[in-house]
VOPAGU-2260 file (C-alpha; in pm, 1 decimal, decimal comma):
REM VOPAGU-2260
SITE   aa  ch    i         X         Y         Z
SITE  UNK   A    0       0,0       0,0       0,0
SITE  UNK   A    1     289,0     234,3     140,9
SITE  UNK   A    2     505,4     165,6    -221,1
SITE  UNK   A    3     151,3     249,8    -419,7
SITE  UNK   A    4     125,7     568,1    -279,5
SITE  UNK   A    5     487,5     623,8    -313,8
SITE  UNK   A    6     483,1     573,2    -709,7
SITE  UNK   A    7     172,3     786,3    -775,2
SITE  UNK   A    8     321,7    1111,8    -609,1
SITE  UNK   A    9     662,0    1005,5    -816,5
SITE  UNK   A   10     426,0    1044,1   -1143,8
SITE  UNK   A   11     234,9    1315,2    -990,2
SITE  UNK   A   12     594,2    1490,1    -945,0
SITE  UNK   A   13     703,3    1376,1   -1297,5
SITE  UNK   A   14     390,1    1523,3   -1445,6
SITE  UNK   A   15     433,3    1853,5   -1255,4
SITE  UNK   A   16     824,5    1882,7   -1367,3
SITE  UNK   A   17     989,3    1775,7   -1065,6
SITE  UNK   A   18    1296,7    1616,1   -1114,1
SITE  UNK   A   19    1542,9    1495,0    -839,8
SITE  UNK   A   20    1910,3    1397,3    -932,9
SITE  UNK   A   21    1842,8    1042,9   -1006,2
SITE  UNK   A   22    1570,1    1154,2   -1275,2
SITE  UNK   A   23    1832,8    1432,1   -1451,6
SITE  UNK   A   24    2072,7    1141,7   -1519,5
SITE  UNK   A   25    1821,7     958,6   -1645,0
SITE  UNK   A   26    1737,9    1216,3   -1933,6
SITE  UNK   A   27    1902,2    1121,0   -2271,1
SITE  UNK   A   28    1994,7    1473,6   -2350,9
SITE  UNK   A   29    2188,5    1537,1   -2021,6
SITE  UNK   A   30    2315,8    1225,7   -1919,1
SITE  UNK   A   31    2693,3    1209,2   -1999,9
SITE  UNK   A   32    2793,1     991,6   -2267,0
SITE  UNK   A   33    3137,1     828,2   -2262,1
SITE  UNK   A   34    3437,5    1019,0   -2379,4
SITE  UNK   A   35    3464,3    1019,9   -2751,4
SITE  UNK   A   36    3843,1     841,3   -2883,5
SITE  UNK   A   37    4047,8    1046,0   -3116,3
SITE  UNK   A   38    4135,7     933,9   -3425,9
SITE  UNK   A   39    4487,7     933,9   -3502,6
SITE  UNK   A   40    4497,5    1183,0   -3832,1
SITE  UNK   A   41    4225,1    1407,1   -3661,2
SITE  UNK   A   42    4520,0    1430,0   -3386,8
SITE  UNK   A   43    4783,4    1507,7   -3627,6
SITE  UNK   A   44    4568,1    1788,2   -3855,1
SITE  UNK   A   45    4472,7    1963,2   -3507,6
SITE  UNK   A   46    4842,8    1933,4   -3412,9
SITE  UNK   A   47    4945,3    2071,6   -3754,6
SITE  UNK   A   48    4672,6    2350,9   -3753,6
SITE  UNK   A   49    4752,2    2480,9   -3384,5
SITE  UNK   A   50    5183,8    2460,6   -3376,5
SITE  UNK   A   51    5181,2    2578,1   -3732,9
SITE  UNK   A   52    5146,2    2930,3   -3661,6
SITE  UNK   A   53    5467,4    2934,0   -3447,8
SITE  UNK   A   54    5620,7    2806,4   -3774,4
SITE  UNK   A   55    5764,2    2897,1   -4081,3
SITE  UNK   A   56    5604,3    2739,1   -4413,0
SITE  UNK   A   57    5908,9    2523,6   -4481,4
SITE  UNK   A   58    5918,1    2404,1   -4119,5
SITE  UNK   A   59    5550,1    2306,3   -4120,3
SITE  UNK   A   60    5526,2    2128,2   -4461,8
SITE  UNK   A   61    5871,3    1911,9   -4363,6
SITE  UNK   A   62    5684,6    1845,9   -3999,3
SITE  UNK   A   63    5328,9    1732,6   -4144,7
SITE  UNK   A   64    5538,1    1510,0   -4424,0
SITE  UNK   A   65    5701,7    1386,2   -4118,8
SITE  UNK   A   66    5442,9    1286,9   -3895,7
SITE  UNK   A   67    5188,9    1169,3   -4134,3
SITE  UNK   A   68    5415,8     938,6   -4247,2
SITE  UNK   A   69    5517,4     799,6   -3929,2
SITE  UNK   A   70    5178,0     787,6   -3777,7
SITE  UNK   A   71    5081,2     614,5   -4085,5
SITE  UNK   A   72    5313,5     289,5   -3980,7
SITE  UNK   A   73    5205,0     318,2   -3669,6
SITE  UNK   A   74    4911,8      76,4   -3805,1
SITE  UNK   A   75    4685,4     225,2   -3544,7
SITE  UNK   A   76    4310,1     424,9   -3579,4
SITE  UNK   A   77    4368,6     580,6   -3230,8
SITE  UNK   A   78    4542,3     798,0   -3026,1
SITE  UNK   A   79    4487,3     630,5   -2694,2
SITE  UNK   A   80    4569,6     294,1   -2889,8
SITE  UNK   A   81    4967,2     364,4   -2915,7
SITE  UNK   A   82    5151,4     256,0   -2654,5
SITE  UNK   A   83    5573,0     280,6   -2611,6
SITE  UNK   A   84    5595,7     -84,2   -2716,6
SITE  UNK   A   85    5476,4      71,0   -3074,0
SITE  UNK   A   86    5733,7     371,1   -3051,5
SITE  UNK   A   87    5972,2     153,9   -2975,5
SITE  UNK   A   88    5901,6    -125,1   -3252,9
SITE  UNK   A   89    5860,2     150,6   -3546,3
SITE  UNK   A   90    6182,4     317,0   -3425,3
SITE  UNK   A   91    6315,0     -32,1   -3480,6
SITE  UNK   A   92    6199,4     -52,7   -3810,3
SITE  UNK   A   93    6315,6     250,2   -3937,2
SITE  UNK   A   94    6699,0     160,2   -3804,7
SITE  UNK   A   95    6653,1    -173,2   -3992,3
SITE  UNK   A   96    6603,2      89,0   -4324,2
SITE  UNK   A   97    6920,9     208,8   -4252,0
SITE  UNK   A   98    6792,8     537,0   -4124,9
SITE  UNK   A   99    7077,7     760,7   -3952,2
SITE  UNK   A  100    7075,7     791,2   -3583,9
SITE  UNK   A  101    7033,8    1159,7   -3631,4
SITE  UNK   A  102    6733,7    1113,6   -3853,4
SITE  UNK   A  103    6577,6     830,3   -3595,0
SITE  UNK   A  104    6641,9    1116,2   -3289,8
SITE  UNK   A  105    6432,1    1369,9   -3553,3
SITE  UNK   A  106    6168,3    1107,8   -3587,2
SITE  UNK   A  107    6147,3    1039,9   -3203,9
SITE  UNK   A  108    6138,6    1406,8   -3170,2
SITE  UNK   A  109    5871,5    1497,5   -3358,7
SITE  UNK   A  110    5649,0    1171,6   -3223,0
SITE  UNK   A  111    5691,6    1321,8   -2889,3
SITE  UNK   A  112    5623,0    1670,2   -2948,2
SITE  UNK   A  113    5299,6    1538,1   -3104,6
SITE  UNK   A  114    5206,9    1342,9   -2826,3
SITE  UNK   A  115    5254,4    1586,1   -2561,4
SITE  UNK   A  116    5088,4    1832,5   -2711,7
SITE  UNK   A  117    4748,0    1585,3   -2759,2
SITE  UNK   A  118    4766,1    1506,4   -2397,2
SITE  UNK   A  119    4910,8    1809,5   -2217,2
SITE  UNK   A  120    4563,4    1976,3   -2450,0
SITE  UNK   A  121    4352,4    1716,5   -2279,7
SITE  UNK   A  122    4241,4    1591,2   -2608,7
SITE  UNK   A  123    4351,6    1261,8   -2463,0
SITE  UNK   A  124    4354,5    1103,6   -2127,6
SITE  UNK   A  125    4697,2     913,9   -2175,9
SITE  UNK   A  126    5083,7     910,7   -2075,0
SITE  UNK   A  127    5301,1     993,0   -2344,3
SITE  UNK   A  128    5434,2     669,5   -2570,4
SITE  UNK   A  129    5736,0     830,5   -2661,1
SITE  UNK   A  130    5925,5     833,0   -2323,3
SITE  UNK   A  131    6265,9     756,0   -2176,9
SITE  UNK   A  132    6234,3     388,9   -2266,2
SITE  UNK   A  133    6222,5     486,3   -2629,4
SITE  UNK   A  134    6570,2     417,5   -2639,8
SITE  UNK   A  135    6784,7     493,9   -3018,1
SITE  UNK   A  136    7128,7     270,5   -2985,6
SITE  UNK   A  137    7364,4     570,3   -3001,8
SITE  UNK   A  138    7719,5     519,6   -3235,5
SITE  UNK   A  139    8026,3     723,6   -3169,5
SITE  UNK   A  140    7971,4    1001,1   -3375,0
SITE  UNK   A  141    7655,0    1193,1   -3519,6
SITE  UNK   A  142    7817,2    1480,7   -3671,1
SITE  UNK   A  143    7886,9    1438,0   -4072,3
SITE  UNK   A  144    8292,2    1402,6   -4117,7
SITE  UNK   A  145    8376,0    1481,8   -4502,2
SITE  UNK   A  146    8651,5    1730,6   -4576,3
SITE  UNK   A  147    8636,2    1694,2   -4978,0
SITE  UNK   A  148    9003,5    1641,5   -5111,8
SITE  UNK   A  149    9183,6    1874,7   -5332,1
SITE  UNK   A  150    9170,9    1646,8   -5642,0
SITE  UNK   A  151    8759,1    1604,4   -5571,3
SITE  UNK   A  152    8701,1    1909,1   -5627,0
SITE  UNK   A  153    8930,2    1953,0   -5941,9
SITE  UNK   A  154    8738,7    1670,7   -6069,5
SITE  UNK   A  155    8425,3    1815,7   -6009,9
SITE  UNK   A  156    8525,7    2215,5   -6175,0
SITE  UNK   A  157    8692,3    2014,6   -6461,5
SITE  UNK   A  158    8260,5    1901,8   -6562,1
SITE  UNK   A  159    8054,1    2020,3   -6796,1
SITE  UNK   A  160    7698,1    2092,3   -6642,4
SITE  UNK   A  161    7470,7    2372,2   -6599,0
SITE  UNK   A  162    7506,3    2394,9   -6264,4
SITE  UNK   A  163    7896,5    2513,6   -6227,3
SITE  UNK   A  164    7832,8    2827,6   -6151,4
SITE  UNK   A  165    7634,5    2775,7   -5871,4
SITE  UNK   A  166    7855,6    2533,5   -5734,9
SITE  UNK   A  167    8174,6    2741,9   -5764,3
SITE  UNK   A  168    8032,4    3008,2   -5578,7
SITE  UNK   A  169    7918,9    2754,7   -5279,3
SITE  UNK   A  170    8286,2    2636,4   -5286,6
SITE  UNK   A  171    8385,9    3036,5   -5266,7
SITE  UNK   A  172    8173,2    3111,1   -5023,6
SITE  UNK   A  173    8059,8    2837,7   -4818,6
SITE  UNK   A  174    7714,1    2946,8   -4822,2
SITE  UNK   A  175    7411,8    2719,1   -4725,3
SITE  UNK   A  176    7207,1    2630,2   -5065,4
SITE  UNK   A  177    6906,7    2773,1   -4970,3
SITE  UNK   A  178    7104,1    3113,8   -4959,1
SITE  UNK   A  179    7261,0    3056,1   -5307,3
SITE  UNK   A  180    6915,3    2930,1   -5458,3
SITE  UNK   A  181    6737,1    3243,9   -5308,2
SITE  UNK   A  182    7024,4    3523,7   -5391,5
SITE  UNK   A  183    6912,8    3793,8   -5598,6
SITE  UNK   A  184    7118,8    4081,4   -5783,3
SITE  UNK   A  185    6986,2    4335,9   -5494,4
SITE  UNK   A  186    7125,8    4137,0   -5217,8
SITE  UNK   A  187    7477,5    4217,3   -5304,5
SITE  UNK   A  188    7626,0    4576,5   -5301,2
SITE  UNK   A  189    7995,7    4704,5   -5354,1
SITE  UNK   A  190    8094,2    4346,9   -5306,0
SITE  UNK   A  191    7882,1    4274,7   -4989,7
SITE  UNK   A  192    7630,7    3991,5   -4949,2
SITE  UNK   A  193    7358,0    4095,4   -4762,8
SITE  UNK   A  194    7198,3    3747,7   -4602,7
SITE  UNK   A  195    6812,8    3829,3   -4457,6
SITE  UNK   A  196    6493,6    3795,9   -4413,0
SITE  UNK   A  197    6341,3    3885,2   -4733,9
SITE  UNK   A  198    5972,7    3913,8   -4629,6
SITE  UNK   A  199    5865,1    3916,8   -5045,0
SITE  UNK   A  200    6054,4    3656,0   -5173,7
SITE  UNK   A  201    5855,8    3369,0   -5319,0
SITE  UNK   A  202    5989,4    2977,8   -5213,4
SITE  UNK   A  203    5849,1    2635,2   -5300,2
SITE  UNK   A  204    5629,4    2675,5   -4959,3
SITE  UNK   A  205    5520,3    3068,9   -5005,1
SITE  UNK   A  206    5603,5    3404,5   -5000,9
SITE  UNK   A  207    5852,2    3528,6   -4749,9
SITE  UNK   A  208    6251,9    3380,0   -4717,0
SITE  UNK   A  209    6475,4    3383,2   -4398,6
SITE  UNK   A  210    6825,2    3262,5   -4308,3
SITE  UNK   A  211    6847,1    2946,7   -4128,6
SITE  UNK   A  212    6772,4    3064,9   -3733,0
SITE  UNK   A  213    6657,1    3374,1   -3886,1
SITE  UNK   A  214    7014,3    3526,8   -3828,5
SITE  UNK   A  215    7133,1    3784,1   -4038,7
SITE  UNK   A  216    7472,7    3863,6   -4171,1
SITE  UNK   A  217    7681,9    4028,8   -4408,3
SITE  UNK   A  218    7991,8    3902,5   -4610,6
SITE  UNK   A  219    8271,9    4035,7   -4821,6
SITE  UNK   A  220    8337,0    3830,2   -5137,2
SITE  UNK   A  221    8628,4    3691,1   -5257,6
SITE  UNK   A  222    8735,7    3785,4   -5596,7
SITE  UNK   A  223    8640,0    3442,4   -5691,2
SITE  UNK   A  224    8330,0    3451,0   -5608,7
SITE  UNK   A  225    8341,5    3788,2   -5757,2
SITE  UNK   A  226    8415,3    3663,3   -6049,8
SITE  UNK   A  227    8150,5    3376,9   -6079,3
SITE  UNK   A  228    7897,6    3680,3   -6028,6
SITE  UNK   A  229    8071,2    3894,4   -6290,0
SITE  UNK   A  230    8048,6    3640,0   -6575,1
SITE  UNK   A  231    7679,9    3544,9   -6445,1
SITE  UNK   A  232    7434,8    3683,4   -6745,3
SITE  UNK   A  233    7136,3    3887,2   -6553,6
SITE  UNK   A  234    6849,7    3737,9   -6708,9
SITE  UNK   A  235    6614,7    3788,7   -6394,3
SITE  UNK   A  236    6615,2    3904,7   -6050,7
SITE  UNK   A  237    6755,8    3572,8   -5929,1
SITE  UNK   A  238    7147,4    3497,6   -5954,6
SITE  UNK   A  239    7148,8    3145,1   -6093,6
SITE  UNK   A  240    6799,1    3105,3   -6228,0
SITE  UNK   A  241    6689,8    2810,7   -6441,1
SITE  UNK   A  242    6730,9    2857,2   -6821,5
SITE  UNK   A  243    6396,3    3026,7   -6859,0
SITE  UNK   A  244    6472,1    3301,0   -6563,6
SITE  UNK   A  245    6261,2    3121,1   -6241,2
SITE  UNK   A  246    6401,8    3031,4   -5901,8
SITE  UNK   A  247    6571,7    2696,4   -5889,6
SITE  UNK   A  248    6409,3    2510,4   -5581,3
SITE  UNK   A  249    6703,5    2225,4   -5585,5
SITE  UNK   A  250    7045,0    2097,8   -5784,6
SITE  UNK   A  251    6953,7    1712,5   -5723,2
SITE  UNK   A  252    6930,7    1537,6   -6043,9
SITE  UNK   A  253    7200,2    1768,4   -6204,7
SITE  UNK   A  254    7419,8    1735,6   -5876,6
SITE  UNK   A  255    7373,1    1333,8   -5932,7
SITE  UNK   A  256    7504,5    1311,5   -6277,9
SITE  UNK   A  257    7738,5    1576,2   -6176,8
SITE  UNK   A  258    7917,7    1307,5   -5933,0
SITE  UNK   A  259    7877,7    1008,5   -6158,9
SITE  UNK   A  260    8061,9    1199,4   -6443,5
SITE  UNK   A  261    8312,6    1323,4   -6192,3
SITE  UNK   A  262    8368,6     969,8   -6035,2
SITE  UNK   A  263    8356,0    1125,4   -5645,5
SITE  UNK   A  264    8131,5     929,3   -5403,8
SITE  UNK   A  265    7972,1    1013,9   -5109,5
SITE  UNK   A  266    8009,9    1381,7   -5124,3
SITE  UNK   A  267    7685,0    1580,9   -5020,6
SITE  UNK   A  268    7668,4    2012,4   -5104,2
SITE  UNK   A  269    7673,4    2099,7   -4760,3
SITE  UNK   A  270    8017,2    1934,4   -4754,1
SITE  UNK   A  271    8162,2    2248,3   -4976,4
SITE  UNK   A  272    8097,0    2412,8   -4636,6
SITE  UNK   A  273    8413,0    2204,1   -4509,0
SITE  UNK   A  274    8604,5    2259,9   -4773,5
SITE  UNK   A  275    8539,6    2668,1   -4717,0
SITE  UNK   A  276    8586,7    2668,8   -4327,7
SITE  UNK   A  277    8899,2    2462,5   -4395,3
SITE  UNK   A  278    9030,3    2732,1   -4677,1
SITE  UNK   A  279    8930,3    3018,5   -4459,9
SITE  UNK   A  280    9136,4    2902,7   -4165,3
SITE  UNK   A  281    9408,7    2731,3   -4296,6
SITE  UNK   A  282    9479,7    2984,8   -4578,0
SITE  UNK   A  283    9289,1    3264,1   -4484,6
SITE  UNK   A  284    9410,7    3205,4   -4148,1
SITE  UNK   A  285    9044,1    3330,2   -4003,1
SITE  UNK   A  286    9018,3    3235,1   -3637,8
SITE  UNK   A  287    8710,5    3019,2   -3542,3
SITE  UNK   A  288    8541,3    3318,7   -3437,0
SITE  UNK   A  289    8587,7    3462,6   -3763,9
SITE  UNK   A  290    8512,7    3183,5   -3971,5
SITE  UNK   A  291    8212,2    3121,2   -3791,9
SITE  UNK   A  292    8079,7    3410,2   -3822,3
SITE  UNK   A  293    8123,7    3438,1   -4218,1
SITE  UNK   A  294    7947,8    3061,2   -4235,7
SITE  UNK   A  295    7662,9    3165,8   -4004,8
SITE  UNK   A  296    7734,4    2937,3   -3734,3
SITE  UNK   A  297    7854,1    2958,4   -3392,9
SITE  UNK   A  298    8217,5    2895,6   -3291,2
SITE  UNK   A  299    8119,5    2596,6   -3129,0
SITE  UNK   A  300    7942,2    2463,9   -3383,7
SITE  UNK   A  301    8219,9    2492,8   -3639,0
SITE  UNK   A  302    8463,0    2349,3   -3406,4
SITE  UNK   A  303    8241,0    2013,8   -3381,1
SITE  UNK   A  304    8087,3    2015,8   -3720,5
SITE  UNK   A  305    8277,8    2207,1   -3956,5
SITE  UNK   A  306    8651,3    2092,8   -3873,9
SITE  UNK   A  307    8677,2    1706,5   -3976,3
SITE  UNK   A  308    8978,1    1517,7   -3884,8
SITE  UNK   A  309    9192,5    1502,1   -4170,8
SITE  UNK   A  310    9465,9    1168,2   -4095,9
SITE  UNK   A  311    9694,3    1378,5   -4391,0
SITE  UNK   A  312    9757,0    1683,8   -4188,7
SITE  UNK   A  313    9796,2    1449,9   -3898,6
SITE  UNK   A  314   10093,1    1272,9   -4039,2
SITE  UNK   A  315   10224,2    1567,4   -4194,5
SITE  UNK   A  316   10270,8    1765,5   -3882,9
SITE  UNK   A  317   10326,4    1488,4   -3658,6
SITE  UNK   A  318   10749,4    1496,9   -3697,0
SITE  UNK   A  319   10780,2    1901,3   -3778,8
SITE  UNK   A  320   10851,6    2154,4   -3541,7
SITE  UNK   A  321   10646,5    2431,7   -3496,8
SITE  UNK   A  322   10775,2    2706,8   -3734,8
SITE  UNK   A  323   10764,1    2414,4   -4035,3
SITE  UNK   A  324   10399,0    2275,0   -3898,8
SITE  UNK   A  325   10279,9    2614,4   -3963,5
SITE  UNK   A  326   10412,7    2650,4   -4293,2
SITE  UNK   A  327   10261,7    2301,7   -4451,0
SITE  UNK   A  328    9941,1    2390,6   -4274,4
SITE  UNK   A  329    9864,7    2751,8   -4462,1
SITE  UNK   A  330   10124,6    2808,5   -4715,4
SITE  UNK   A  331   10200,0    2474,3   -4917,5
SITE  UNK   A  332    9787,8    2402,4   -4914,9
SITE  UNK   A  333    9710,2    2740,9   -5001,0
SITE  UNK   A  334    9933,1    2741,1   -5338,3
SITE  UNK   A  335    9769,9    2451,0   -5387,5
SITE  UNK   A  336    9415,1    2479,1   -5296,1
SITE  UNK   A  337    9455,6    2844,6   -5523,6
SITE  UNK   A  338    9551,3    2659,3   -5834,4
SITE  UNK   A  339    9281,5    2385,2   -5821,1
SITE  UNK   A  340    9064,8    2665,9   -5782,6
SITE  UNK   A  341    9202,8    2859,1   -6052,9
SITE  UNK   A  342    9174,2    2597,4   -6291,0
């Protein structure tokens, strides 16, 4: 009788809009529904959308070529579904593709950026996979080590290709690529080289071109690369242009037949950087500080990066006393180094 008259004033209540807690989590349209998963690529295009506007345009396209790729071999649908077993077996993967340690410490990078960013957000209730046990075997040395020899490079100025004078001026002036490939006739006054941001000049990602770091500088040009400049036909506003007066984006393919017809292996562009920190201090006899500063670089930097071990010099000095260690080292090279250069 009692639980009859309880459940009529319930529907009485009901009826008149009375609701206690138990009814409100009852209703469809309030109760809370369970937390929604996020899909992998949705993760990765709200990560791309929301760091990309720290970024520059080149930065962002390498990242989201990155990441999309290596979320794609992740072999997961979502977020919450990668664990650091998975980091850790697609880091072994990509080793067993003969992928660099440097480029396997980028990768890792990037994963964990990604992931921290999804859960420090609270887009996902989850430790980060990529974590200390994410371990990259590390070798003794991830710093590239090519000084080009002397007779290299003769072999390489002694081709035919379309592409010389770009690459004589990298060789006089140790300048990154990107710098060469973006240099325009305005850029260089009264023998100055005026490296900056160039908010108007158009690149393969967009309008607007800065120095790597965004660090400006300016260098004097040697009369070689003077010269390169001098006998360099103006057919647009860009430097070296391609035959039909637009901005090169790359050298590749002509740098590849370039080194097949020259017979010189395992020689990348940014190497010529070597070869012109090398000339600068051991002919030019420019400190560290100096050269540094001329390559856009800091001193540290060129002393673990841009000085490679050459076993030569070694030997050479290794019996000579001081006065005669400091003669082979500038004088003998530089006659040298001058007439391959020359040539």
């Amino acid at each position: 009788m009692l639980a009859k008259k309880k459940m009529h004033l319930k529907e009485q209540e009901l009826y008149e809009g009375i609701f206690d807690d138990h009814d409100i989590l009852k209703m469809p349209e309030i109760r809370v529904s369970p937390q929604v998963r996020l899909d992998l690529n949705l993760g990765v295009e709200k990560y791309l959308d929301a760091s990309g506007v720290h970024k520059n345009a080149r930065t962002q396209n390498n990242d989201k070529y990155a990441l999309e790729s290596l979320i794609s071999r992740l072999d997961k649908v979502f977020v919450d579904e990668v664990t650091p077993y998975d980091i850790q077996m697609l880091l072994g993967k990509l080793k067993s593709e003969n992928k660099k340690e440097a480029t396997l410490r980028t990768y890792r990078g990037i994963l964990k950026k990604f992931f921290a960013w999804i859960t420090e957000n609270g887009l996902v209730q989850m430790d980060n996979p990529v974590n200390k046990h994410s371990l990259i075997k590390q070798t003794s040395n991830l710093v590239r080590d090519r000084l080009p020899k002397p007779e290299e490079i003769q072999r390489i100025l002694s081709c035919d290709s379309e592409i010389m004078p770009v690459l004589r001026y990298l060789i006089h002036t140790g300048a990154r690529l990107g710098e060469v490939l973006h240099l325009e006739w305005e850029d260089i006054e009264d023998g100055i080289w005026q490296i900056s941001h160039k908010p108007n000049c158009p690149t393969k990602f967009g309008i607007g071109w800065s120095p790597k770091w965004g660090k400006s500088r300016s260098i004097p040009l040697k009369s070689e690369a003077l010269e390169v400049l001098e006998n360099q036909p103006r057919i647009s506003r860009w430097v070296f242009p391609k035959a039909d007066g637009t901005r090169r984006d790359s050298l590749d393919k002509s740098w590849k037949t370039l080194l097949k017809n020259a017979q010189v292996e395992d020689l990348q562009i940014k190497d010529f950087r070597n070869w012109a920190n090398h000339i600068l201090k051991h002919e030019n006899l420019f400190t560290t500080k100096e050269a540094s500063s001329y390559l856009g670089h800091s001193p540290m930097v060129n002393e673990s990066h841009y000085e490679p071990i050459s076993k030569e010099r070694i030997s050479q000095k290794i019996n000579m006393d001081g006065f005669n260690c400091y003669k082979a080292a500038t004088k003998s090279d530089s006659v040298f180094n001058r007439e391959i250069l020359r040539n």
